[in-house]
Every structure is written in structure tokens, then in C-alpha cells.
C-alpha positions in Angstrom: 52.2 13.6 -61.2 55.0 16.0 -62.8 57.2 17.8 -60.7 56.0 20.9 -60.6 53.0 19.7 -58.8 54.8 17.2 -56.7 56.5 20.4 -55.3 52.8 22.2 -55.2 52.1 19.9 -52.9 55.0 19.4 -50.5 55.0 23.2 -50.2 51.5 23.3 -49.4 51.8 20.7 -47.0 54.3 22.4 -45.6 52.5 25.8 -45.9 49.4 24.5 -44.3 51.8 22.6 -41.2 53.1 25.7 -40.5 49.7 28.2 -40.8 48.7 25.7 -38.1 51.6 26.2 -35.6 50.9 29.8 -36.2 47.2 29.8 -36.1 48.0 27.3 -32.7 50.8 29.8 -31.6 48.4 33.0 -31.6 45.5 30.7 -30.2 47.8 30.0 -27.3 48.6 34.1 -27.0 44.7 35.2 -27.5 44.2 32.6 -24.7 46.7 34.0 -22.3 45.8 37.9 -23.2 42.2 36.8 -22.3 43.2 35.1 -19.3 44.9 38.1 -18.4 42.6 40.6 -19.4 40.1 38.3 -17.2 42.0 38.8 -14.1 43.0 42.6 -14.2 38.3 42.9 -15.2 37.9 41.1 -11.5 40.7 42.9 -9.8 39.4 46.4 -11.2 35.5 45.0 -10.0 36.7 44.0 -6.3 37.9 47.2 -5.8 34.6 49.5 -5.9 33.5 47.1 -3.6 36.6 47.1 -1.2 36.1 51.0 -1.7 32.2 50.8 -0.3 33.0 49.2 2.3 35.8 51.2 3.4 33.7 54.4 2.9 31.1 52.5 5.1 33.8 52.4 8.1 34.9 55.4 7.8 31.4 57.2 8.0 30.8 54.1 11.1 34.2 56.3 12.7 32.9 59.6 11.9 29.4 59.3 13.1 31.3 58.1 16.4 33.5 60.7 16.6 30.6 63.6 15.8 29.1 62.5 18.7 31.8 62.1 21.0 33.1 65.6 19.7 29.1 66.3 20.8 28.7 64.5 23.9 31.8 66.7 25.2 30.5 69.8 23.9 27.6 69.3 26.0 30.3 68.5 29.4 32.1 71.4 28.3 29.8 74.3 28.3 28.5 72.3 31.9 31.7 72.5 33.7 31.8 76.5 32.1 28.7 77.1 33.4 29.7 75.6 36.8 32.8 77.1 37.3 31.4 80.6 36.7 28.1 79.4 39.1 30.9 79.0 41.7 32.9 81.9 41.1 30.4 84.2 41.3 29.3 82.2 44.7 32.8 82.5 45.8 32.7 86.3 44.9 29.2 86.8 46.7 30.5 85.5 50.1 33.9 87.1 49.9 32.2 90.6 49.6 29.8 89.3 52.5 32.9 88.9 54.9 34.3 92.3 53.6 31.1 94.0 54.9 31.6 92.2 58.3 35.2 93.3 58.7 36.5 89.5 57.4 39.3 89.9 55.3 39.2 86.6 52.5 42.1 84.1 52.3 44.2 85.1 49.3 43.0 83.1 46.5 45.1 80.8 44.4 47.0 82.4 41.2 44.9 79.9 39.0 41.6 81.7 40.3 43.5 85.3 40.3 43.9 84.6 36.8 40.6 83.4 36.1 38.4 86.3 37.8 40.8 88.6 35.7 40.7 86.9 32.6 37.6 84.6 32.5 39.5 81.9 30.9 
């Protein structure tokens, strides 16, 4: 063997001992980007999900609360409809002891305010 190729070899040797460290080196990388990449693919698919099911407690709240919101509706335009039931009761027998010369108790300020107001 001359010299020449003696040195051939010994820097191919060396040239293909060190495109394997760097072929290992980036294997090592691709590995760990794909690890990675991996991980951030699940987080990114877990959170539709978490997303669903939020949305599906929040319309579980809202469909509560609509009727709530409705059940007092319904009390509300009751006790309205009760209150001006007995106010115009009240009224009727106050103007019946007028006509027999019986003057009515003063009535509170709330009800002053409500026969001059409705509210």
C-alpha cells in the first residue's frame, strides 16, 4: 500500500467515524423533536375535548338558570296579580265605609305610594 492510500484510508475511516456521530447525533435530535412534536399533537387533541365538555356544563347551568329565571317569572306576575287583586279589594271596602259615614284607617306610606304609583 503507498502512502497516499494509506492516508485515503485513515481519513475515510475517520470520515465515516464521524458521519456516524453526526448521523447518531441528528438521530438523537429527530427523536427528541418527534417526541416533542408528539406531546404538544395530544395536548392540542385533549383540549377540544376538555372544550366539549365544558360547553356541555355550561349549557347544563344555563338551561337551569332559564328556568329558574322562568319559574320566577311565573311567581312574579302571581304576586302582581295578587297584590293589585287586594288593592282593589282594599279600595272597594274603603269606599263601602265612606258611604256609611266610616272614615278608613290612614294607610301605610308603602300602600300611599303604591295606589299612586302602581309600583
Amino acid at each position: 500500500m503507498t502512502l497516499w492510500a494509506g492516508i485515503v484510508a485513515v481519513v475515510g475511516t475517520v470520515g465515516m467515524v464521524l458521519a456516524g456521530l453526526f448521523a447518531a447525533r441528528a438521530t438523537k435530535q429527530a427523536a427528541a423533536a418527534t417526541a416533542e412534536a408528539t406531546q404538544a399533537a395530544a395536548r392540542v387533541s385533549a383540549g377540544p375535548n376538555e372544550r366539549a365538555e365544558d360547553r356541555a356544563s355550561f349549557e347544563a347551568i344555563k338551561t337551569e338558570l332559564r328556568q329558574d329565571l322562568s319559574a320566577t317569572r311565573e311567581e312574579v306576575k302571581s304576586l302582581r296579580s295578587l297584590v293589585r287583586a287586594f288593592a282593589w279589594y282594599v279600595g272597594e271596602m274603603a269606599g263601602q265605609m265612606r258611604q256609611n259615614g266610616i272614615e278608613p284607617p290612614t294607610p301605610p306610606a308603602r300602600v300611599d305610594e303604591y295606589n299612586r304609583t302602581g309600583v
